[in-house]
N, C-alpha and C positions, 0 to 999 in steps of 0.2 A: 481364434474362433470363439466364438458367443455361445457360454453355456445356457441352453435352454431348457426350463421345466415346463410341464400343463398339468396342473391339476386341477378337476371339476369338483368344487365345493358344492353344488348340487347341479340339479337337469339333467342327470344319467341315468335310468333304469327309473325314471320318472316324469310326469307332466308337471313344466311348471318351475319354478324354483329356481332359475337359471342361474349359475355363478359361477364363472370359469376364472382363473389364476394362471398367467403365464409368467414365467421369472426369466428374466434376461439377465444375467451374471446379479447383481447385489438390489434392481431395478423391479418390482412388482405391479404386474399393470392387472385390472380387475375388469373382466368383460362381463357385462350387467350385473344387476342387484336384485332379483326376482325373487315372487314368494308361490307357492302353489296356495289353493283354496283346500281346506281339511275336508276328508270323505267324511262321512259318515259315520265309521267306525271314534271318529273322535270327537267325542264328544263334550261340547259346548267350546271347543276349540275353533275361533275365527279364521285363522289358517298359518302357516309353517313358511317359514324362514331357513336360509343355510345358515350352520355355524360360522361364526365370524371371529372364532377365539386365535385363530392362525394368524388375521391380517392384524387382527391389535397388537398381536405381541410384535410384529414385523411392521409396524405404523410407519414409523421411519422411511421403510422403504418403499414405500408404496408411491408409485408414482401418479396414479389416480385410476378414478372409474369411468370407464366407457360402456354407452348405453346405444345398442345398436334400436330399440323405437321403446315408444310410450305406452306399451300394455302391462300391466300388471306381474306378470310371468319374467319381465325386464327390468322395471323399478321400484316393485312392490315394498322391497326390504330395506331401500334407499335412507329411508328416515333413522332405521334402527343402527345402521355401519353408521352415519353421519354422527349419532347424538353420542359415538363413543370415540370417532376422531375425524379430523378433519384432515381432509384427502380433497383435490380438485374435480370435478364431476365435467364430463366432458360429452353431449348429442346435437342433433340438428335440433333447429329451433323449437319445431313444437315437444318434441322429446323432452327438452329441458324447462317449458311450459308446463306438460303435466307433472314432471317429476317436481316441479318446486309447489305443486298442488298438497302431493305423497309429501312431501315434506314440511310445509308449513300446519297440517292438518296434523302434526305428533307434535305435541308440546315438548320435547327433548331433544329435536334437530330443528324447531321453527327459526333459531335467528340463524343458521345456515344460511351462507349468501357466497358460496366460491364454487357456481356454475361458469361455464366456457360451450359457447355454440361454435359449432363446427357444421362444413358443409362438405362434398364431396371432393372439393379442391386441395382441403387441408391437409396438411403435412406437419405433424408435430413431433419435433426431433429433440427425444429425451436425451443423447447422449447416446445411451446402451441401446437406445433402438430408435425406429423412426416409425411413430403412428400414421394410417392415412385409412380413406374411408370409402365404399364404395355404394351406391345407392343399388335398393335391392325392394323387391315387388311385395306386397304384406297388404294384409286390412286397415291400414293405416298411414297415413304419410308419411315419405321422411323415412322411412325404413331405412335402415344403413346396415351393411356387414365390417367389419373393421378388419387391417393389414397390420399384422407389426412385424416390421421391417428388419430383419438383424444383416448382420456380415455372414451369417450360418442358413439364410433363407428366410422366407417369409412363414410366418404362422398365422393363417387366414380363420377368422371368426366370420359364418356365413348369417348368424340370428336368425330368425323365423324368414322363410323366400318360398316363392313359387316364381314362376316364369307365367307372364300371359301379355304378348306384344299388343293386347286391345284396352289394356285398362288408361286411366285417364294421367295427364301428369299429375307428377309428383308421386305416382305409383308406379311408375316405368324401372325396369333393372336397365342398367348402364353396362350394356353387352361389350362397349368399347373398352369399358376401364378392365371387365372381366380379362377378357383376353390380354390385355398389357399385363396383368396380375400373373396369370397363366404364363406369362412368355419368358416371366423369372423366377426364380424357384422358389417351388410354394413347399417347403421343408414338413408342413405337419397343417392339414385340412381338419378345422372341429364343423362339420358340419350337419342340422339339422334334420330330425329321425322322423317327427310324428304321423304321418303320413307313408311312411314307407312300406308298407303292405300294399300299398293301393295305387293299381295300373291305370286308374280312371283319371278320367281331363277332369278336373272341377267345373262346373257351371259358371258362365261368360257370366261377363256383368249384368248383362244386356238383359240374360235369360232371368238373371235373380231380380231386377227391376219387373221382369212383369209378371212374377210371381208373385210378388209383391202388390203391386197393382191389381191381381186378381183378389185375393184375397180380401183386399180394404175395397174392392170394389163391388164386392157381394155381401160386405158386412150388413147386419141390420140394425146392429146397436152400436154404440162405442168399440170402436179397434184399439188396443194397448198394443205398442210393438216396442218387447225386450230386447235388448242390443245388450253388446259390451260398448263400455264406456269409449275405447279406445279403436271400435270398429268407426273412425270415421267415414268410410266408405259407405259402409252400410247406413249409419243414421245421415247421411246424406241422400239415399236411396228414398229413405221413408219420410223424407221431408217432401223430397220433389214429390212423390207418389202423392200424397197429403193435400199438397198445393194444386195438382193435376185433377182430384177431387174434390176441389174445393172445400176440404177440409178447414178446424178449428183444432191447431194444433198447442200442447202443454207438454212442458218438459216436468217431469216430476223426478227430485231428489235434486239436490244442492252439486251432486258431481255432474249429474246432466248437465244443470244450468253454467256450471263454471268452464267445463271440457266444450260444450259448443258455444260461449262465448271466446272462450283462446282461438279457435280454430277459425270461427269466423275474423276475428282478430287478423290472425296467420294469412288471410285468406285460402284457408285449407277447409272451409265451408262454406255454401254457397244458400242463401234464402232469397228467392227472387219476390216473393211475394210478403211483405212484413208485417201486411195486417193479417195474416195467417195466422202468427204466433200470439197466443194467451196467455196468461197467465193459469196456473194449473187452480188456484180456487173460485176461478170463472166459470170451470166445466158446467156448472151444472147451470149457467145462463143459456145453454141451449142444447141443442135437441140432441137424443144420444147417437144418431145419426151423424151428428157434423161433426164429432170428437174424436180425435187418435191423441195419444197420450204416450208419449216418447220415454218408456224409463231404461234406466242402464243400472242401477242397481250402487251399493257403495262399493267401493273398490272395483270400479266394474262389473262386476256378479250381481246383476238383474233377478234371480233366480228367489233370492232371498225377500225381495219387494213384492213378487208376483206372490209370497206365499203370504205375508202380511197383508197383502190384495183380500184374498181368498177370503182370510180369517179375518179381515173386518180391522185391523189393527194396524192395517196401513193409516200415516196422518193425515191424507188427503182423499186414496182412492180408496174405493170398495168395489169388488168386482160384483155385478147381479146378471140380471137372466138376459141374454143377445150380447152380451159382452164377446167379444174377439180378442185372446190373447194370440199375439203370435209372434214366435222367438223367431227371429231374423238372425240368429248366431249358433252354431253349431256347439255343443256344449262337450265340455270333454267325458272321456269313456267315466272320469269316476264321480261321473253326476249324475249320470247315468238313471240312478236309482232314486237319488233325488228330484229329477225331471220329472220322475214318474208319479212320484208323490205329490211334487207339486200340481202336475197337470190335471190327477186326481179331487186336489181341494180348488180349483179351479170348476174343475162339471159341480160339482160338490155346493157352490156358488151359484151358477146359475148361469155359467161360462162356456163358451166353449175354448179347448186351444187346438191350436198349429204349429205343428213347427216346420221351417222351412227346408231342414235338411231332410226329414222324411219325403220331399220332395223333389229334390235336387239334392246333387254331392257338391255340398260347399266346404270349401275347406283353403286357409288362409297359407296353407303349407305345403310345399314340394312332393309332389306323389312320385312314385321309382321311376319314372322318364326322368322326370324334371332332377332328379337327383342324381342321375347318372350324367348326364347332359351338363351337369354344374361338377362332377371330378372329372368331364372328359375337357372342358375348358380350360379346368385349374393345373390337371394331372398331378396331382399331389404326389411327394414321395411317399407321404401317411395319412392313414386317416383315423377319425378320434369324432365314432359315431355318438351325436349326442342329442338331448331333447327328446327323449322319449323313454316308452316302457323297453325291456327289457329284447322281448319280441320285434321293437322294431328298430332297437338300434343291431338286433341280428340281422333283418332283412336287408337295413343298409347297405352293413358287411357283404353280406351277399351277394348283391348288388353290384358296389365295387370288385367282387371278385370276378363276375360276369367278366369287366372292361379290364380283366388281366392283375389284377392288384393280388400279391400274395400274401396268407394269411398273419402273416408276421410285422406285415406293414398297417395292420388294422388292432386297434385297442377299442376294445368294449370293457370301459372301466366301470370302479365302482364310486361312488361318491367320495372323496379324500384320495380315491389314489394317482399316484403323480407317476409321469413316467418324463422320462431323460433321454437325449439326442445324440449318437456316437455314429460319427460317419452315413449320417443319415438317417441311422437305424434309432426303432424304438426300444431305448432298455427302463425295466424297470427302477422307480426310485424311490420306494418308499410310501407312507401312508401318511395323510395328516387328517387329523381329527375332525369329521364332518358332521354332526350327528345334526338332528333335526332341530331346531330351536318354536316352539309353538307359542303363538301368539294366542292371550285370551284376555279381551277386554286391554284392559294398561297392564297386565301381566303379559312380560317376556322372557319367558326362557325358564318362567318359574313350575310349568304344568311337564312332568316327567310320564314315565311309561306307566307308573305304579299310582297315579295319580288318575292316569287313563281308567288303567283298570278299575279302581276304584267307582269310579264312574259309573262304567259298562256295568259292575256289580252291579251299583245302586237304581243304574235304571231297569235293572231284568229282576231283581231278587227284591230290593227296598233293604229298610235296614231296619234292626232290633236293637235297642236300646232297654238294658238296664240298667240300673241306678240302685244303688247300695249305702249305707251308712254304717260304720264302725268305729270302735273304740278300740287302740292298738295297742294303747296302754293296758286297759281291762281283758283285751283278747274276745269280746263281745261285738254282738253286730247290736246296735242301736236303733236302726229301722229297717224293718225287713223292706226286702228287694220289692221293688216298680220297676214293671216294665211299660217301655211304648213302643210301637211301631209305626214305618210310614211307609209305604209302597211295597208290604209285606202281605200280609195280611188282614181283613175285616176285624177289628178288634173286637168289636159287640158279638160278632157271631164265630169269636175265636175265644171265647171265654176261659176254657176248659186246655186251653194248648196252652194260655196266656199266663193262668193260675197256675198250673205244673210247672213251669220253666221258672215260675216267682221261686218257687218251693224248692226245685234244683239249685238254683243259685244259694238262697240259704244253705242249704244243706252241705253244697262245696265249702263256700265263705267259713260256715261256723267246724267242720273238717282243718279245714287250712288253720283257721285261729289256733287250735288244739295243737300244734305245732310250733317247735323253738326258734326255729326261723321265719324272720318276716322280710320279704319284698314288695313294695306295690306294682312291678312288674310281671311278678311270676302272681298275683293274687290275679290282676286282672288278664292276664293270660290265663289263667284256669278259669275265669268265669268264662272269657269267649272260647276256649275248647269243649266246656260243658253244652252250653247253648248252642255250638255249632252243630256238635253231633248229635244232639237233642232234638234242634228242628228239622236239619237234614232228613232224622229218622221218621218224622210225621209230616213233612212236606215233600219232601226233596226237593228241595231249593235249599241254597245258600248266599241267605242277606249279611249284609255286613252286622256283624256284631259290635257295638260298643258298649263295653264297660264304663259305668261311672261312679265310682268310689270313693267316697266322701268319710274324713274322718271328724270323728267327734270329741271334744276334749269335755273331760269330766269332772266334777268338783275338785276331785285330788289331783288334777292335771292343774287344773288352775289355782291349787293352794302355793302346788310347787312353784310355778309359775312366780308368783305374787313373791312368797319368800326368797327366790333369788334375784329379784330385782332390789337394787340399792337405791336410798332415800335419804338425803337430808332435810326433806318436809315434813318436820315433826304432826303437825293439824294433818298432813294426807295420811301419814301414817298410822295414828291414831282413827283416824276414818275408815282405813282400810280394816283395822283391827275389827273396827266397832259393825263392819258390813261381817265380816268372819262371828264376830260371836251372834250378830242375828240370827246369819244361818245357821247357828251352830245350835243356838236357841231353839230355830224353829224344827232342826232335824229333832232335837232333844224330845218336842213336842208331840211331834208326829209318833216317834217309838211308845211314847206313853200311852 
């Protein structure tokens, strides 16, 4: 029998970030590479990656990565596992289209070229196990859930699904292949959470098309409609809509224009009408009436464009007054607040927005029918609720308890923890190291907790900075303390707070000198102890403190200096001499 692990390197107890690990006896197979987008709370951080220090060390064994679709939240991280080993990447076509986007766009996995398209038929037999693939319903085409196959039962990865028998091909679940899945033993079910609170049908195609349609069809100025990059369904919606209005449509940003040429490629997008499409610095050749402006944002997150709209800093667009923004994409719970902000600099413009789920319940993801209905198909002997926050990989549980599953056969794990298969049953196995790895700018993995914090200081308190001069030889300070500050305080009208803290610092500094021992750790640990509790006590705030202490070397530093340095250049030597008795001359002078 086939030892099997699972462990979830992220997408538990969170939106986003997906990365599962199944181990078949010596065999590691890697189901997606996703990244979540950073809330708020971190700051200037682009967004979060799973750790990936597990599969390097086990490179070897890895037998590749499978990518059940093309969103963000599934290939997002793909560049960064790539640029540190090479492992086979394995999705249906357009999948492996946008993923070689994500990967040629990081100059550290661009010469990556050991992709493999698969399609529903395929069966890839490692040895230790047999891959195959089942098509499954998503905001995107191509959606795939992946099977691996052992002698110990199947362990079924469900990816992002809903069930809806009306959407178009290439969006259809494969209800046939489901039930063959079902009809053999599906040993350990990881199926998808985010939606599990919610008893509601989501809104028909049909229904979001002519919302859609309403909306651009009462516009009075230019319509901008935010997508994600990978919702092809929906930027397929708002093209026909466009066309049916005879709109003057622009793709704006480089991901738009690349992800709706593959698909139209694919033929997984359809333009019937071609003199529709513009170029985006045409706009302004006609009337603001004819324009809808198609953006999707970089890495799919639109959210970030529409606020460079706002603030005038976008390259091409500027939002002004009749402007119609409207997000045709449901955004998740921890945007929440950034939605709001932006919608905010939006009126703020001279805008209005929309967004479409305020509307309608759209949603790309299995609501608790549809999620019962897919373990009553599969009947799993386990299940390993995942993709979601914490609340909803509980209602899951739930859920399945309804259809008889007992609690023992359900794992609500944590990020790293891995559990093990004995006669069916799920035992615990151990924890492997998942932590977050945050992406900022070309820095990977270099921004930590304390670096956050740092942050979070700097933008609520600002920061104080002094600056000091000493002589450590003499035991003397050489130029009394300067201070500055930046997102502290008014300096001009903090004169009096600014001048007293100059004068505490001396006062510690020339204390400390009077002292047999010198560190410049513990010196400048007592400036920022003094200053902390000092501004603390007149502001109540706490800015970050920095010390800067500068030392000074003094005639007799430099005599010593000079005299132990050796010389067989008699001419330098004698020069040096003759610069020593000027000085020495002109101190002579001065005393007189």
């Amino acid at each position: 029998m086939a030892e099997i692990k699972v462990t979830p390197l992220g997408g538990v107890r969170e939106f986003g970030k997906n990365m599962y690990v199944v181990e078949v006896n010596e065999q590691i197979f890697v189901l997606d590479a996703g990244l979540k987008y950073a809330d708020a709370g971190m700051l200037g951080i682009d967004f979060v990656i799973p750790s990936i220090d597990y599969l390097i060390e086990n490179s070897e064994r890895v037998a590749g990565i499978f990518l059940t679709h093309g969103h963000a939240d599934s290939i997002g991280a793909l560049p960064y596992i790539l640029a540190e080993m090479d492992v086979p990447v394995f999705g249906s076509e357009l999948t492996i289209e946008l993923a070689k986007i994500n990967v040629k766009n990081y100059e550290a996995s661009r010469k990556f070229d050991n992709f493999h398209i698969i399609n529903e038929d395929a069966e890839i037999d490692f040895g230790q196990a047999v891959v195959s693939f089942f098509p499954t319903t998503h905001t995107i085409p191509e959606s795939m859930g992946i099977v691996i196959g052992t002698d110990s039962g199947n362990v079924v990865y469900t990816g992002d699904f809903r069930f809806d028998p009306a959407v178009a091909e290439g969006y259809k679940t494969n209800m046939r292949r489901l039930a063959e899945i079902g009809s053999s033993k599906v040993l350990a079910l990881l199926s998808s959470s985010p939606n599990a609170m919610s008893p509601i049908q989501s809104a028909s195609e049909q229904e979001i098309y002519d919302k859609i349609f309403d909306y651009v069809d009462e516009a009075q100025g230019r319509v901008i409609i935010a997508c994600n990059s990978g919702n092809i369904g929906r930027i397929q919606q708002s093209i026909d809509v466009g066309i049916k209005l005879h709109k003057k449509i622009a793709f704006s940003g480089q991901d738009t224009t690349e992800i709706v040429a593959i698909a139209r490629r694919l033929d997984k997008l359809k333009i019937e009408d071609e003199q529709s499409i513009i170029d985006i610095k045409a706009i302004n050749d006609y009337a603001d009436r004819e324009i809808m402006i198609l953006e999707t944002g970089r890495m799919g997150e639109p959210l970030k464009a529409l606020g460079d709209m706002a603030n005038h800093q976008h390259p091409t667009v500027s939002i002004k007054d009749k402007d119609i923004v409207l997000s045709v994409t449901t955004p998740s719970l921890a945007y929440e607040t950034t939605t709001a902000r932006i919608e905010n600099e939006v009126y703020k413009a001279g805008g209005v927005m929309k967004l479409l789920g305020s509307d309608l319940k759209i949603s790309g993801h299995a609501n608790a029918r549809d999620l019962q209905f897919m373990l009553d198909i599969l009947n799993p002997k386990n299940l390993i609720p995942i993709q979601g926050e914490y609340r909803e990989l509980r209602a899951h549980a739930e859920l399945a308890m309804e259809l008889g599953m007992a609690p023992e056969q359900i794992f609500i794990a944590k990020n790293g923890e891995t559990v093990t298969f004995q006669e069916d049953k799920m035992i615990p196995a151990g924890v492997i190291p998942a932590e977050n790895v945050m992406i900022d700018g070309a820095g990977v993995g270099d921004i930590g907790s304390v670096v956050l914090r740092d942050r979070k200081v700097l933008s609520e308190d600002g920061i104080f900075i002094a600056v000091i001069t000493i002589s450590k030889n003499d035991r003397n300070i050489i130029s009394k303390t300067k201070v500055h500050t930046k997102g502290f305080v008014y300096a001009k009208e903090s004169h009096d707070l600014m001048q007293e803290a100059s004068q505490m610092v001396d006062e510690a500094v020339t204390e400390y000198l009077k002292g047999k021992d010198f560190d410049w750790s513990d010196l400048k640990g007592l400036i920022r102890d003094t200053l902390g509790k000092y501004l603390y006590e007149q502001t109540k705030r706490r800015p970050v403190v920095l010390p800067v202490v500068m030392e000074s070397r003094g005639a007799q530093d430099l005599t010593k200096y000079s005299g132990n340095k050796k010389s067989n250049n008699k001419p330098n030597q004698n020069h040096k001499n003759h610069n020593q008795n000027k000085g020495h001359n002109k101190n002579k002078k001065k005393e007189q």
